[in-house]
C-alpha positions as CSV (number, residue, x, y, z in Angstrom):
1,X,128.2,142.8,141.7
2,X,131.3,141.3,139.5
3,X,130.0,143.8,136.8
4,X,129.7,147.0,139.0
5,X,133.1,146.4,140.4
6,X,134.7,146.2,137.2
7,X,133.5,149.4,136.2
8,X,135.6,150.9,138.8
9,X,138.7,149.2,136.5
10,X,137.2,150.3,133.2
11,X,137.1,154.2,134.8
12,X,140.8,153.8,135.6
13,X,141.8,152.4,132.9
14,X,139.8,155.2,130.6
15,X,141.1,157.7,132.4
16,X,145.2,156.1,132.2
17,X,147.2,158.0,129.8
18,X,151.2,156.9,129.9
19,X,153.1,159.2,129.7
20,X,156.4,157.1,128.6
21,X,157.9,156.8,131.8
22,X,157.1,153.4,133.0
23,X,157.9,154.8,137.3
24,X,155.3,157.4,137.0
25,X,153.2,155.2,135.0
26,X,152.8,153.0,137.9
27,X,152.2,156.2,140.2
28,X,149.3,157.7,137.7
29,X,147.4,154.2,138.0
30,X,147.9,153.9,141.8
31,X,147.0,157.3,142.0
32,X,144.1,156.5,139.9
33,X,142.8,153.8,141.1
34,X,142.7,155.7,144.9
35,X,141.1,158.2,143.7
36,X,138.3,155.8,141.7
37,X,138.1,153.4,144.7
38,X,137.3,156.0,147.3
39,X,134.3,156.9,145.1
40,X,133.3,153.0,145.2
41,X,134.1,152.4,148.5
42,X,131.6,149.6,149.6
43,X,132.4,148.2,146.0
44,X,135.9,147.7,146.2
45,X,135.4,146.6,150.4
46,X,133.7,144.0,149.0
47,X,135.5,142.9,146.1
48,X,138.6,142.6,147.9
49,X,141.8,140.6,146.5
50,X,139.1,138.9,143.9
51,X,139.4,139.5,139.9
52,X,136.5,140.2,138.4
53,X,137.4,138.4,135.6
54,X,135.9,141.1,132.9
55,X,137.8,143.6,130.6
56,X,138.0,146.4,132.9
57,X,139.9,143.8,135.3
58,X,142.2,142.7,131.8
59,X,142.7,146.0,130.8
60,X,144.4,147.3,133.7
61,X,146.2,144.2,134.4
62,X,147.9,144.2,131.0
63,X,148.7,148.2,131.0
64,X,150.4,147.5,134.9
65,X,152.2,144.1,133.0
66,X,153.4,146.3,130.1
67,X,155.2,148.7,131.9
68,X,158.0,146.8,133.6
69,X,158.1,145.1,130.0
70,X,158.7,148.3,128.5
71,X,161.4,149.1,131.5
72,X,163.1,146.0,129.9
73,X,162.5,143.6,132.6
74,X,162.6,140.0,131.3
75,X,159.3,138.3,130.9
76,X,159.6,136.0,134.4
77,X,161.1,139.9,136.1
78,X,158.5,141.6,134.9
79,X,155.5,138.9,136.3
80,X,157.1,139.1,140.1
81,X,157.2,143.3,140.1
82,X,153.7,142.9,138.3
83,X,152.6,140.6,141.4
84,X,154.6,142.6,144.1
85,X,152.5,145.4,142.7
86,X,149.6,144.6,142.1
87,X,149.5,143.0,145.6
88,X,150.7,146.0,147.3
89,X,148.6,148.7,145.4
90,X,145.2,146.3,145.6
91,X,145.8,145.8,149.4
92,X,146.5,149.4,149.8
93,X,143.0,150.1,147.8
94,X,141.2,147.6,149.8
95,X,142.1,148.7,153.6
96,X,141.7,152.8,152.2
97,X,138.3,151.4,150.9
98,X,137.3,149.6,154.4
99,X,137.9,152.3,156.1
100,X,135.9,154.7,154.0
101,X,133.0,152.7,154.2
102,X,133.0,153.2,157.6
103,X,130.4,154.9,159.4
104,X,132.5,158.3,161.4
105,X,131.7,157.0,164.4
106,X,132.9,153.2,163.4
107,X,136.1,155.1,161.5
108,X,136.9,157.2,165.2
109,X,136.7,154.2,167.0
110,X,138.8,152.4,164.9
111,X,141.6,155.3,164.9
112,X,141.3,155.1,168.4
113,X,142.0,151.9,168.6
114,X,144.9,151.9,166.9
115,X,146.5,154.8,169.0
116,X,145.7,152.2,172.3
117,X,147.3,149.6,170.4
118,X,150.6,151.6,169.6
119,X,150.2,153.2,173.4
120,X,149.7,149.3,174.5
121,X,153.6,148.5,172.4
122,X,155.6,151.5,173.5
123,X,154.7,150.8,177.1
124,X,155.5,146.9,176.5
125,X,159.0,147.9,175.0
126,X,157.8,146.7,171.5
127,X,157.1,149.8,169.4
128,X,154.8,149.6,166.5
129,X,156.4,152.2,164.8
130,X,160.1,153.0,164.5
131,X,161.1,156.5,166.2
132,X,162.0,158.8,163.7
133,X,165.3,159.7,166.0
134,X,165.7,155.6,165.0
C-alpha cells in the first residue's frame, strides 16, 4: 500500500516544474498535489499524516525544503515553514481526500451535519464562523 501511495508523490513531483518564484512554487505543488490526491482518494484517506518513506515521498519533500532555502531563509527558518507547510497542505489533502471517498449519500450527510453544527453555535452565541460584517 506504502508503494501505491507514493506513486501519488512521484506523479506530483513529475509533473513540478519551478518556475523560479519560490511563493508560487509552493502554490503549483499544493495545487498539484489536490489535483493528484482527488484522483487517489481512498489512497491518500488512508495514508494520512504517514511518510511513505520511498523516493516519491523524498522527492517532494526536498523540492518543498528547497524553496524557502532558495527564498533565503536560514537552514533552522527554512525547516519550521517546511513543517508549517507541509502540515498544513498534507492535512488539507487528507480531509479533501476523506471527504471524496465518501459515498454522496455519506458526503450529504456529513455537509448536513456541519450546517446543524454551525446552526447549533449561532443559536448558543458561539459562532463557528466569523460574520463577514465582523
Amino acid at each position: 500500500m506504502l508503494a501505491l501511495a507514493d506513486q501519488i508523490f512521484v506523479e506530483i513531483t513529475d509533473r513540478f516544474a519551478p518556475c523560479g518564484d519560490w511563493a508560487a512554487d509552493l502554490c503549483q505543488l499544493a495545487l498539484l498535489g489536490r489535483e493528484v490526491s482527488r484522483r487517489n482518494a481512498v489512497t491518500l484517506a488512508w495514508l494520512g499524516y504517514r511518510n511513505t518513506g520511498r523516493s516519491g515521498d523524498q522527492a517532494v519533500a526536498l523540492a518543498t525544503l528547497r524553496l524557502p532555502l532558495d527564498a533565503g531563509l536560514t537552514q533552522e527558518q527554512a525547516l519550521f515553514h517546511y513543517g508549517v507547510y507541509t502540515d498544513t497542505v498534507m492535512g488539507l489533502l487528507t480531509a479533501d481526500a476523506m471527504r471524496e471517498s465518501l459515498d454522496e449519500d455519506a458526503l450529504f450527510a456529513t455537509q448536513i451535519d456541519l450546517h446543524i453544527q454551525a446552526i447549533r453555535a449561532t443559536a448558543t452565541g458561539t459562532p463557528a464562523i466569523a460574520s463577514a460584517d465582523a
